[in-house]
GUGU-835574 format. One record per residue: x, y, z of N, C-alpha, C, O in turn; residue in three letters. Coordinates in steps of 0.001 Angstrom, whole numbers, padded with zeros to 6 digits, always signed. Each point is the difference from the previous one (the first is absolute). Layout:
! GUGU-835574
XYZXYZXYZXYZALA...
END
This chain:
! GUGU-835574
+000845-001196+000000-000845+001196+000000+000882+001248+000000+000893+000080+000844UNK-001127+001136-001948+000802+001079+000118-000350+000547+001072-000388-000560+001026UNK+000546+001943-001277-000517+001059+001540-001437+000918-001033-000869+000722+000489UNK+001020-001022-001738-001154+000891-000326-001155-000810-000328-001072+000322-000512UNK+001597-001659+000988-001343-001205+000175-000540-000456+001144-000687-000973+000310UNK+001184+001959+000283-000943-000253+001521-001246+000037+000293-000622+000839-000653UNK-000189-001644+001649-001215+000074-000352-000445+001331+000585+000640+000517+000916UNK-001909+000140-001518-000451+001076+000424-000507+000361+001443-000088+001129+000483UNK-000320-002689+000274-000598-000227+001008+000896+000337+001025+001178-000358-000016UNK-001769+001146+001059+000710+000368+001168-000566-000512+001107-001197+000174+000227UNK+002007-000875+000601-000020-000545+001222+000515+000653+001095-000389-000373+001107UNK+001167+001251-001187+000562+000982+000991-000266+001437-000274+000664+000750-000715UNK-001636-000509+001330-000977+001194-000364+000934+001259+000675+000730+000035+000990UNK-001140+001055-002087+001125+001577+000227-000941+000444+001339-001092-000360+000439UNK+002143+001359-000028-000785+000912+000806+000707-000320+001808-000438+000406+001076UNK+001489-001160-001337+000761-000219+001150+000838+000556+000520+000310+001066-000532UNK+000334-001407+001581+000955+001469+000782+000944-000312-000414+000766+000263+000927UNK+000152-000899-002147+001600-000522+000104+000343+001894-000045-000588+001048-000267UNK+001952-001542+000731+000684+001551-000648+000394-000528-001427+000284-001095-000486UNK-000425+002656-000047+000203-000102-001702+001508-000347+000023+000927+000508+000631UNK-000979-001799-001746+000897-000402-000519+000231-001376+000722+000920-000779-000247UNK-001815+000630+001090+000216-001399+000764+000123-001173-000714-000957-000360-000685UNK+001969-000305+000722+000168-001597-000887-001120-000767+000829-000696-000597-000822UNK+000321+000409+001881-000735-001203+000596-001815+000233-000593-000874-000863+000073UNK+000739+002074-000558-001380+000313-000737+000382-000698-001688-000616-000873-000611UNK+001924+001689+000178-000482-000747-000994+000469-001587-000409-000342-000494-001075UNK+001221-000282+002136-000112-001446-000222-001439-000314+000636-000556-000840-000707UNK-000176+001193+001709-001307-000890-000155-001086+000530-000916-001028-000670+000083UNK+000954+001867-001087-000960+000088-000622+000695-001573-001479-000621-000925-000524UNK+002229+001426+000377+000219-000986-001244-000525-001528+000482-000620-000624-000862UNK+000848-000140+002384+000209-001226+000068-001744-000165-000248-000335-000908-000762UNK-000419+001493+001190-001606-000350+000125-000466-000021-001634-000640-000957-000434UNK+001082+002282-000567-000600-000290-001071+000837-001251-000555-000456-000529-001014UNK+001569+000026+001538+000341-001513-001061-000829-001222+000569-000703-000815-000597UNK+001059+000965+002165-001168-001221+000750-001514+000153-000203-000821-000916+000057UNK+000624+001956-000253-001376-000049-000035-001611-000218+000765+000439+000683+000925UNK-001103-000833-000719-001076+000340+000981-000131-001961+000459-000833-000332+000843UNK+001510-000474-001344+000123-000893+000880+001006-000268+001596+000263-000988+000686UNK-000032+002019-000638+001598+000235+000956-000403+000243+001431-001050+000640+000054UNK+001467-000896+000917+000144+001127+001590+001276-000059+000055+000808-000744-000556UNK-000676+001759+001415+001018+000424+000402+000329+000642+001286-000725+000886+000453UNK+002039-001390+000298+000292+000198+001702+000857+001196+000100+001023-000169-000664UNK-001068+001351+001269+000558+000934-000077+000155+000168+001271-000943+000366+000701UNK+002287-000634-000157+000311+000166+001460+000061+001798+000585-000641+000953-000445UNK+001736-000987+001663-000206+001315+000913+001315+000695-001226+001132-000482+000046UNK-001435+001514-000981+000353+001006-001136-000472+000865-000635-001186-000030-000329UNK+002085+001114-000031-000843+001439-000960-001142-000797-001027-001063+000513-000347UNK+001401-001494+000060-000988-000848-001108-001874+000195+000792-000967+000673-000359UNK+001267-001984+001953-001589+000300+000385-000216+001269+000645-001134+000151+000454UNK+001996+000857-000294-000359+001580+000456-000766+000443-000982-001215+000098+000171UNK+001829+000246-001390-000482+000738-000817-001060-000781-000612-000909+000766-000320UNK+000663-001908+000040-001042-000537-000678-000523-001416+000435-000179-000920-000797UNK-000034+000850+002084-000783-001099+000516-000851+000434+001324-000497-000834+000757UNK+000407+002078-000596-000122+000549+000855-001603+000285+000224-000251+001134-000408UNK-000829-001748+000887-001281+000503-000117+000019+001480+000452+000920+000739+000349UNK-002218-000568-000474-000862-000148-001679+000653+000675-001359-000718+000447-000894UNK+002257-000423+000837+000621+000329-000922+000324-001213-001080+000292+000358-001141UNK-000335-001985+001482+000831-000455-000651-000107-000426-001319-001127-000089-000488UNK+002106-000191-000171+000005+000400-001537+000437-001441-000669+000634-000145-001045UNK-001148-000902+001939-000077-001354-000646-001070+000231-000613-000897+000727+000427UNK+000891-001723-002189-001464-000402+000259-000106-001747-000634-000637-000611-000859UNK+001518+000372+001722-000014-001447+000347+000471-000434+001570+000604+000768+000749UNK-001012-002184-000392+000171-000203+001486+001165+000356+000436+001056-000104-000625UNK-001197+000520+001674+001677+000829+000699+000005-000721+001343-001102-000283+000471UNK+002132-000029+000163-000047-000219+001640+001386+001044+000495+000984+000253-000696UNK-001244+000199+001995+001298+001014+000536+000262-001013+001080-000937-000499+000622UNK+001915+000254-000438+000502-000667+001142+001315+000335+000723+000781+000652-000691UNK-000359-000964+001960+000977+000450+000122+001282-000032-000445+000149-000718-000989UNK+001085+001406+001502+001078+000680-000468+000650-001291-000752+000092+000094-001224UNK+000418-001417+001910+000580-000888-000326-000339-001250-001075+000762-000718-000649UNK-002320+000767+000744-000619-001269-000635-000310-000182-001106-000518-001052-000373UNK+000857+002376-000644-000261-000481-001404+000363-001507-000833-000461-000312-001098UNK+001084-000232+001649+000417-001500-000731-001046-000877+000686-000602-000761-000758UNK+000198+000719+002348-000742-000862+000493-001742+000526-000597-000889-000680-000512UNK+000934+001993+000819-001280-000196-000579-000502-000220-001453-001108-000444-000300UNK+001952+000768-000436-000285-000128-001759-000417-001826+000167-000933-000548-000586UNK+001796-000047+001426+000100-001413+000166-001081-000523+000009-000362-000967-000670UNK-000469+001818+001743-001594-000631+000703-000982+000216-000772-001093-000565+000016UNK+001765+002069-001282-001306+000266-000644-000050-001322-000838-000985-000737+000029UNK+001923+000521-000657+000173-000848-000982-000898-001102+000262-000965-000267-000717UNK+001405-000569+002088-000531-001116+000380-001419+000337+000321-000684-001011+000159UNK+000142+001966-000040-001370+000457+000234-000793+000157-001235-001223+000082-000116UNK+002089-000058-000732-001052+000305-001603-000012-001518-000659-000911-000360-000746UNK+001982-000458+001093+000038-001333-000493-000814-000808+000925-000246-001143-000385UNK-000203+001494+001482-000725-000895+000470-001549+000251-000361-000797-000934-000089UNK+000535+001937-000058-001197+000879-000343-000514-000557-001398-001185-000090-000324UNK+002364-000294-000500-000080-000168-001434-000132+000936-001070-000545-000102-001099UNK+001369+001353+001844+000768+001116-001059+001452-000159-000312+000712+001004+000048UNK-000345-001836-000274+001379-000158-000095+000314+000549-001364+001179-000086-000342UNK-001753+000456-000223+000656+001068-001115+000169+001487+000280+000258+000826-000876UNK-000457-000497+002419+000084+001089+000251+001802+000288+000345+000726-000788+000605UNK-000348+002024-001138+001348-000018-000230+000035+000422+001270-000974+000716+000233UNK+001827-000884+000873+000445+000710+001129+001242+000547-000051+000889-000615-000589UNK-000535+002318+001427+001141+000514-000138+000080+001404+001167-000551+001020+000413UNK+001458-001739-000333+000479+001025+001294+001363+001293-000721+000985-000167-000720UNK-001599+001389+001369+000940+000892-000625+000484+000801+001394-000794+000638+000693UNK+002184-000770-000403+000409+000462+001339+001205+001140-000583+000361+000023-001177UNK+000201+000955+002310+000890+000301-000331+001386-000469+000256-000003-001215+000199UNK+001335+001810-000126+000640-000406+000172+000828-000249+001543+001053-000631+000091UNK-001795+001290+001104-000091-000783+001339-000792-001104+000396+000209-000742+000960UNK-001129+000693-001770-000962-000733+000701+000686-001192-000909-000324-001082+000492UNK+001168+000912-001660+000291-001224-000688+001011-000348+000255+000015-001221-000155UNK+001296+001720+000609+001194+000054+000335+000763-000183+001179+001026-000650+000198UNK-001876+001499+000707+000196+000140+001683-001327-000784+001025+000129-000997+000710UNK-001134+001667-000887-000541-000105+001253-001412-001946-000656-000615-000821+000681UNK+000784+001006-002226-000381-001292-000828+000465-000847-000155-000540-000972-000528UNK+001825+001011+000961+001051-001023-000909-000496-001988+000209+000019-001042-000657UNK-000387+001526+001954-000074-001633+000649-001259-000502-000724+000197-001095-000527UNK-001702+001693+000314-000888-000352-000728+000128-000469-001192-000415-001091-000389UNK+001357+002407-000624+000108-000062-000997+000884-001729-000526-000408-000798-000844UNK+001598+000707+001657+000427-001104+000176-000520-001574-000177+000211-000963-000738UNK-001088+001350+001980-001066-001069+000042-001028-000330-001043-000236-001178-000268UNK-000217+001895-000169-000731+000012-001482+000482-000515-001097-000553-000836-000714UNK+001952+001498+000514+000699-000110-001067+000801-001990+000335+000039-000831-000907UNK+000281+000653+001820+000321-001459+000314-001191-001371-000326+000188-001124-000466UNK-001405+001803+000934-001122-000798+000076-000688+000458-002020-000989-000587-000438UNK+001491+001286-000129-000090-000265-001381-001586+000478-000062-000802-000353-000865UNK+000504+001341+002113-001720+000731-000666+000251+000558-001349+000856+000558-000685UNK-002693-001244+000672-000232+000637-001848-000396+001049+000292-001197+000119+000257UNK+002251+001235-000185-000348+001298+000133+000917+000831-000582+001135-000382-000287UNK-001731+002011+000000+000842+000600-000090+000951+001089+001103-000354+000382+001115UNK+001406-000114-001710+000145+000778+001589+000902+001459-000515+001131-000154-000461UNK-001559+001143+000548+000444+000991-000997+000972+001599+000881-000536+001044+000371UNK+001694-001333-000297+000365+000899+001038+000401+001696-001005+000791+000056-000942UNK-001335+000749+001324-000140+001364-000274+001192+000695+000678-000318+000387+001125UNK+001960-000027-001552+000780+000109+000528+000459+001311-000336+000442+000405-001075UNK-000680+000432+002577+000076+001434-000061+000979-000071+001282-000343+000571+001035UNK+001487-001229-001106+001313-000111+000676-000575+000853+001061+000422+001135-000224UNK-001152-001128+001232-000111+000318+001275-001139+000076+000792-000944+000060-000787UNK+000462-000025+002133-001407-000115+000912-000225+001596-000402+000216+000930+000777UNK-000812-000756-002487-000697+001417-000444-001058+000231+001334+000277+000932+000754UNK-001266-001619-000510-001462+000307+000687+000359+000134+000911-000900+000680+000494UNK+001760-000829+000398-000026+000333+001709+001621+001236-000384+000571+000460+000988UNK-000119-000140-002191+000919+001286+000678+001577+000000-000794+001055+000614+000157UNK-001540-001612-001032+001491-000648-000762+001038-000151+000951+000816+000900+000198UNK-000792-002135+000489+001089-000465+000805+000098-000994-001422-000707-000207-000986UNK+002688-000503+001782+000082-000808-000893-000081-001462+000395+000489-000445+001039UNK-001247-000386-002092+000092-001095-000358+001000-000464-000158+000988+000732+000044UNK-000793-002638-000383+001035-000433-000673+000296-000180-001047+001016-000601-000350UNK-002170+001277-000642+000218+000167-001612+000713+001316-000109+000838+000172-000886UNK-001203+000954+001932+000951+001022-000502+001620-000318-000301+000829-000771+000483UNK-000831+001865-001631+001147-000144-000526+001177+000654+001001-000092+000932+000799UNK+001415-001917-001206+001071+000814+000855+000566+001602-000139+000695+000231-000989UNK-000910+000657+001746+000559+001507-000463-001383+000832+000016+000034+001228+000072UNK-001575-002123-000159-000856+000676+000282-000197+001069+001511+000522-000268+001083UNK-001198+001217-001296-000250+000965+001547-001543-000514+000062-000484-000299-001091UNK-000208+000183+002051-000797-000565+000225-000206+000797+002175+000956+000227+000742UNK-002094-000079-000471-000099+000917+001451+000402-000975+001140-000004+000424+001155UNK+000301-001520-001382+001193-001012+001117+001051-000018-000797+000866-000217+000847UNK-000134+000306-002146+001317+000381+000073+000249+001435-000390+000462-000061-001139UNK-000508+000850+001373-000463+001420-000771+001730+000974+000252+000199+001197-000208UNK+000426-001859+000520+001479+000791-000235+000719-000738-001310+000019+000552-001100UNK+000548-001816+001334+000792-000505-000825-000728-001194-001448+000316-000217-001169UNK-001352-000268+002075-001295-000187-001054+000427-001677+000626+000736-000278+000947UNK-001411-000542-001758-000426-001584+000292+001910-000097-000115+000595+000765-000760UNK+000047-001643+001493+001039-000999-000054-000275-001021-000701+000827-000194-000890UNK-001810-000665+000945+000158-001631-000113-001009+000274-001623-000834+000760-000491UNK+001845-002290+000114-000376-000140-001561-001666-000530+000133-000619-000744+000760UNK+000322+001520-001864-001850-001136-000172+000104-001170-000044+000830-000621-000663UNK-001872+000066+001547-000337-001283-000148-000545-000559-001232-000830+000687-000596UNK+001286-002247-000061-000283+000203-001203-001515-001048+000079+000135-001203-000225UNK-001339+001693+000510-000865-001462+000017-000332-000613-001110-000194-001216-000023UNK+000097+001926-000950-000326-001128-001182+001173-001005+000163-000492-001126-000062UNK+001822+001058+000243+000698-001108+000107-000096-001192+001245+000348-001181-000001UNK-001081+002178+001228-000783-000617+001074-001214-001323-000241-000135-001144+000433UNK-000376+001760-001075-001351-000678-000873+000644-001152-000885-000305-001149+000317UNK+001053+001312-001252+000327-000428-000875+000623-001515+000653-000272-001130-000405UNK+001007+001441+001316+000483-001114+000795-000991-001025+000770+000450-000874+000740UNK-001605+001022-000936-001403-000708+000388-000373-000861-001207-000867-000861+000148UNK+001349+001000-001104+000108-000850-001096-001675+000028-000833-000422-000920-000701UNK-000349+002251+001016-000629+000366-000477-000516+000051-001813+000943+000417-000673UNK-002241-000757-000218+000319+000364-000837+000241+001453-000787+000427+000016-001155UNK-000747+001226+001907+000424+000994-000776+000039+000868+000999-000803+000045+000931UNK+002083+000923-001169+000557+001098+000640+000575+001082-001012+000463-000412-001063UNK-000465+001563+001293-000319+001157-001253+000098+001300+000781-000859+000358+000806UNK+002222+000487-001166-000299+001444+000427-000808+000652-001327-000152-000553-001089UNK-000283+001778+001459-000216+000860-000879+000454+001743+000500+000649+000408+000963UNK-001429+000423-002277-000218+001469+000571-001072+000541-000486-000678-000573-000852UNK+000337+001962+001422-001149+000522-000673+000749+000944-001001-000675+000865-000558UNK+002371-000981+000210-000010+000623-001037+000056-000644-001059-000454+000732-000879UNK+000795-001814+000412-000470-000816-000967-001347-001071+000078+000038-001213+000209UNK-001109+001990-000423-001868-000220+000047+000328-001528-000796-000284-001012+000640UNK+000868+000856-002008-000667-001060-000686+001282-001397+000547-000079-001092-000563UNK+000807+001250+001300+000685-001075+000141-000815-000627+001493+000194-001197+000218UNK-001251+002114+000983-000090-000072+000777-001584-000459-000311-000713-000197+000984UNK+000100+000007-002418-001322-000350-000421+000669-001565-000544-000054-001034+000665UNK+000569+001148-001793+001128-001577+000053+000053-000619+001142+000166-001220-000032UNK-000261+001732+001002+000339-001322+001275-001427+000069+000079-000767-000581-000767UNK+000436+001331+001746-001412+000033+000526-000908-001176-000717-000662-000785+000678UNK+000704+000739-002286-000874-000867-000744+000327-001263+000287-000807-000898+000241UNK+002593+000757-000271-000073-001032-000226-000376-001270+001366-000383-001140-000261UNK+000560+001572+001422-000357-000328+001507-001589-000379-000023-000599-000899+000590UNK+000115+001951-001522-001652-000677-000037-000005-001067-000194-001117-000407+000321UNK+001983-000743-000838-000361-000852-000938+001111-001193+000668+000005-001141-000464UNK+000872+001521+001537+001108-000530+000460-001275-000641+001587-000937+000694+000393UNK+001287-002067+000196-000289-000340+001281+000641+000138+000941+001100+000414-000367UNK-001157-000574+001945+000763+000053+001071+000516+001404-000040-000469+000879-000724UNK+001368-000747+001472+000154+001413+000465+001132+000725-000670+001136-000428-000203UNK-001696+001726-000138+000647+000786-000357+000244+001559+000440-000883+000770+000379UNK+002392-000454-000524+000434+001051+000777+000481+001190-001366+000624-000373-000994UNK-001119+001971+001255+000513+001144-000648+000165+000552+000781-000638+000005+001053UNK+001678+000712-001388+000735+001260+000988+000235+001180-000962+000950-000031-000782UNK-001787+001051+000828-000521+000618-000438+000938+001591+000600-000384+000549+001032UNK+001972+000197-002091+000318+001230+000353-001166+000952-000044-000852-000057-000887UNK+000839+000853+001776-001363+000491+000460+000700+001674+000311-000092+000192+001212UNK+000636+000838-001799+000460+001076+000412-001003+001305+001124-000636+000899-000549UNK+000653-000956+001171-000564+000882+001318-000088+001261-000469+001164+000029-000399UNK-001592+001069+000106+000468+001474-000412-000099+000506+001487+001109+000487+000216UNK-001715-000383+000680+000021+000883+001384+001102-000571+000898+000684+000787+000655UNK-000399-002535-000558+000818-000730+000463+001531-000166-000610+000924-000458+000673UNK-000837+000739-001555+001565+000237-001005+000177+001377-000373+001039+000295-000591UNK-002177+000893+000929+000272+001096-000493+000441-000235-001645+001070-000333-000510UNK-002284+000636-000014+000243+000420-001270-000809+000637-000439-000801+000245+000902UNK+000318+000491-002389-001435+000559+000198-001109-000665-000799+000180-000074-001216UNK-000996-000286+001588-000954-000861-000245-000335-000337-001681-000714-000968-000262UNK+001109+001571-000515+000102+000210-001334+000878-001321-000353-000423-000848-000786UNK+001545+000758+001363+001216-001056-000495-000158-001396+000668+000982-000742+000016UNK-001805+000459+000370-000281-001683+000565+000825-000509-000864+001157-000378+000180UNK-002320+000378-001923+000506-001276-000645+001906+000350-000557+000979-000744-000057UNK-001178+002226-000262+001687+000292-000132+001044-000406+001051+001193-000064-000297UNK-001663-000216+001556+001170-000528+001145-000338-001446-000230+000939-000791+000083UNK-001994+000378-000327-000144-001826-000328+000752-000246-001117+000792-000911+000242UNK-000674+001410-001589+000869-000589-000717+001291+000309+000119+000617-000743-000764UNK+000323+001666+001497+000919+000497+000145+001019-001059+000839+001208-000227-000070UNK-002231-000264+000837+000364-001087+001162+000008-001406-000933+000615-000957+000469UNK-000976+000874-001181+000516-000946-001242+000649+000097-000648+000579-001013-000393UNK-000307+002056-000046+000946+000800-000944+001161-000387+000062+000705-000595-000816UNK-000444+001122+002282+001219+000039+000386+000845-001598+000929+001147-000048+000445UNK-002150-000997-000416+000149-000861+000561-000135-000560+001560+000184-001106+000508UNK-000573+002340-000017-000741-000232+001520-000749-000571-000020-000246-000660+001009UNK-000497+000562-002039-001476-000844+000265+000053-000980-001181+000189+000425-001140UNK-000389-002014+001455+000053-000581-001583-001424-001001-000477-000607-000804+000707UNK+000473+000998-001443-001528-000541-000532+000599-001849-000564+000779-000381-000873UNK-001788-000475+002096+000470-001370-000503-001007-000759+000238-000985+000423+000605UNK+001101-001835-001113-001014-000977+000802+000434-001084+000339+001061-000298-000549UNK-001431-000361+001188+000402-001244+000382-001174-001066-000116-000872+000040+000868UNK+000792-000946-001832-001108-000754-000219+000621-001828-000101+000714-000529-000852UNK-001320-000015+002040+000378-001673+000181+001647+000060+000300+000630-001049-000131UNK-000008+002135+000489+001798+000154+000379+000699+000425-000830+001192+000243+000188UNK-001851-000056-001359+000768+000702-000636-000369+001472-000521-000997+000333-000640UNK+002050+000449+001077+000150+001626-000407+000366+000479-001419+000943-000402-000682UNK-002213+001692+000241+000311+000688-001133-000249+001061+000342-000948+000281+000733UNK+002395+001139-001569-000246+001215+000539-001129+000507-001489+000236-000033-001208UNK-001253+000394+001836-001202+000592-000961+000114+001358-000819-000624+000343-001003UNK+001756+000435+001837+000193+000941-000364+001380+000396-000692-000088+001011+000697UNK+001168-000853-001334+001716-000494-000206-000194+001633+000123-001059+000517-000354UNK+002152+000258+000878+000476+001252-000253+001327-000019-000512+001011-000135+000690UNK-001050+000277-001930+001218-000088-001016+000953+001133+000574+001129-000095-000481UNK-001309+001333+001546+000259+000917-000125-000622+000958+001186-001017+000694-000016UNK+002322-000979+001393-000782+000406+000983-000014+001382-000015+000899+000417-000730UNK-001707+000671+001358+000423+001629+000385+000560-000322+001348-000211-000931+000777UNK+001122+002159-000723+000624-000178+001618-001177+000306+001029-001084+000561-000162UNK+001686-001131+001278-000751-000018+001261-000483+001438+000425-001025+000457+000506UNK+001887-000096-000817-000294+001709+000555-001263+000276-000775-000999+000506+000511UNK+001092-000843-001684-001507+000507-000596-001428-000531+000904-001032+000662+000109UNK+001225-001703+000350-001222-000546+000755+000002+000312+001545-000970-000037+000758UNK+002018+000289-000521+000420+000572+001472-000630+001334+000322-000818+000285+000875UNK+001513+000609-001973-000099+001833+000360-001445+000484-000269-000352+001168+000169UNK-000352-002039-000547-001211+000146-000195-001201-000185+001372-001165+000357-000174UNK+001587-000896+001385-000293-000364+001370+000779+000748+000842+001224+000128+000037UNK-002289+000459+000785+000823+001044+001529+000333-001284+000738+000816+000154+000909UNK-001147-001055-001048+000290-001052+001487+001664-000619-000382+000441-000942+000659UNK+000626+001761-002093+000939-000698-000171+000735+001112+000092+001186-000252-000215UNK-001491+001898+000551+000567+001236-000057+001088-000428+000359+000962-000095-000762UNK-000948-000299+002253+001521-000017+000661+000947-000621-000513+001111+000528-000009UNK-001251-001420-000380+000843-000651-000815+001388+000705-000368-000162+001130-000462UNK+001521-001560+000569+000921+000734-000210+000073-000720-001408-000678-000995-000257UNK+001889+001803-000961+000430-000486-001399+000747-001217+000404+000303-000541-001064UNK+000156-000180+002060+000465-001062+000142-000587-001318-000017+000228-001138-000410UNK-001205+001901+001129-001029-001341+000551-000841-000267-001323+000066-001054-000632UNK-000711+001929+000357-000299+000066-002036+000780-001387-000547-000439-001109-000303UNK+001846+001698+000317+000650-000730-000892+000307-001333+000698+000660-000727-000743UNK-000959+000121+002061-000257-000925+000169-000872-001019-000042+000210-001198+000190UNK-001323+001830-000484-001578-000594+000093+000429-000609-002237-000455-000878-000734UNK+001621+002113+000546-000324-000215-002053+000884-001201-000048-000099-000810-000922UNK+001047+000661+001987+000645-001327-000163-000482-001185+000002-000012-000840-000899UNK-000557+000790+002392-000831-001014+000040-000983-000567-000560-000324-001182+000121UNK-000353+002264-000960-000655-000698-001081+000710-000377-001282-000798-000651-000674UNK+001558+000737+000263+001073+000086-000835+000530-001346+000336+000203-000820-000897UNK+000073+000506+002364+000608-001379+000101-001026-001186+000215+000128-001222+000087UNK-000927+001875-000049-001307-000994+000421-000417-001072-001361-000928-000802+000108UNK
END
């Protein structure tokens, strides 16, 4: 499916509080028009059920459950087993968390899910930090990020990598994406419709109020972060990995860097360490 063959039908109805330019609005308006009005979906404690699960605001218009901070893997689990016992088992189930609730305070659920081989989806929205309670950092934030718990020298410790977490569950499909390349991140999405047992996306998700940028450049800081090789577009299907995206031709880091207040401090050294390391990577 291109992007100008999308269906017309909207399942994630406008009129919600994201801040403009929010990636987590527009991965759940894209994931609902590919799943379609057979779908629910678990939206744990995130800017996601603030802004749009929120009675009498919410902007599903398919079954939704909010549950707490940690359980997106256990509960997607129960829906599942609740529609198959019912005898909806063609109902797609999918949990869309961010990147604390999938990384840090999820990990053990997610785990558990992903071991026990649920037929689910599990879709992490990765805006490298706890955006909804104040942008502290997570363990997806990136190293050199400023974030209001490291806010002098910025994050120390390297991101955690979970798709390789997952992947090691021997899962059949695991898949980053971004919202700056739309049609490589509709390519997966489709093809998972059609894939069983559990599947994991990790979804670059750029913050504009949380990375400081101005709300205009989402998708320009999403492809930049590809661009330049910080971020890499792949999949992993039955163990074996393909990069979806090849960048014949990276831009330097600084281009995807100087574009975010949360990398100001940054000295020209540290720059040129972050260009190595991808360089040696």
């Amino acid at each position: 499916m291109s992007f100008k063959d999308l269906p017309n039908e909207e399942y994630f109805a406008p009129g919600h509080t994201a801040c403009p330019g929010c990636s987590a609005a527009i991965i759940a308006r894209l994931v609902t028009k590919i799943f379609g009005k057979n779908t629910a979906v678990h939206i744990p404690a995130s800017c996601l059920v603030v802004f749009a699960s929120t009675p009498p605001f919410a902007s599903w218009k398919i079954p939704h459950l909010c549950v707490a901070f940690e359980n997106t893997a256990a509960v997607i689990s129960g829906m599942k087993a609740g529609f198959r016992m019912t005898g909806k088992e063609h109902m797609q189930v999918v949990g869309i968390a961010g990147d604390g609730g999938t990384a840090d305070i999820g990990l053990q659920a997610l785990s558990g899910a992903a071991e026990r081989n649920e037929d689910v989806i599990y879709i992490c929205y990765d805006n490298e930090a706890y955006m909804n309670t104040g942008t502290q950092r997570s363990s997806l934030t990136p190293s050199g990020a400023a974030t209001t718990t490291t806010p002098i020298r910025g994050k120390m410790e390297f991101k955690k990598d979970v798709p390789a977490i997952v992947a090691a569950h021997h899962v059949p499909y695991v898949a980053t994406a971004s919202v700056g390349y739309v049609q490589d991140l509709i390519n997966k999405l489709e093809k998972i419709k059609t894939i069983g047992g559990f599947r994991y996306i990790q979804i670059h998700a750029p913050c504009p109020p949380g990375w400081k940028f101005d709300s205009s450049l989402t998708v320009e800081v999403a492809k930049r972060a590809v661009d330049s090789g910080l971020w890499e577009l792949y999949e992993i299907e039955n163990g074996i990995k393909s990069i979806t995206k090849k960048v014949t031709k990276r831009i330097p880091v600084k281009d995807y860097l100087s574009l975010q207040g949360r990398f100001k401090h940054l000295s020209e050294e540290q720059v040129a360490a972050i260009q190595q390391k991808i360089e040696g990577a």
